[in-house]
C-alpha angles and dihedrals in degrees: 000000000000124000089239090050094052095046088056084049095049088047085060103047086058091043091055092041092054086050093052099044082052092054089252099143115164092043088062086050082052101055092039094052086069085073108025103055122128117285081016125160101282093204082060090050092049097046089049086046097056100043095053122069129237086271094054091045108058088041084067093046101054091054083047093060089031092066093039093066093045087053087051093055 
């Protein structure tokens, strides 16, 4: 991963952690679906992964699988 990469990573980890703090959170969900799409880069996942705690966490993966039901119909 580039330095630059991993800035803008590290932009949005703060970003999604400030939504979340102000109760914003599907516009965490949103920041964070630019790394965590399907087929996505895993050393991203991993990276988002390690810099959220188990709360923030959990709030992005139910919108995950959230959205995941709406796209089966």
């Amino acid at each position: 991963m580039t330095r630059e990469r991993l800035q803008v990573l590290a932009d949005t980890v703060m970003q999604i952690k400030h939504a979340i703090a102000e109760g914003r959170d599907w516009s965490a969900y949103v920041l964070a679906s630019s790394i965590i799409v399907e087929g996505g880069d895993l050393e991203e996942q991993l990276y988002l992964s390690t810099q959220l705690d188990a709360r923030e966490r959990n709030i992005l993966k139910t919108y995950q699988e959230a959205e995941r039901r709406a796209q089966r119909g």
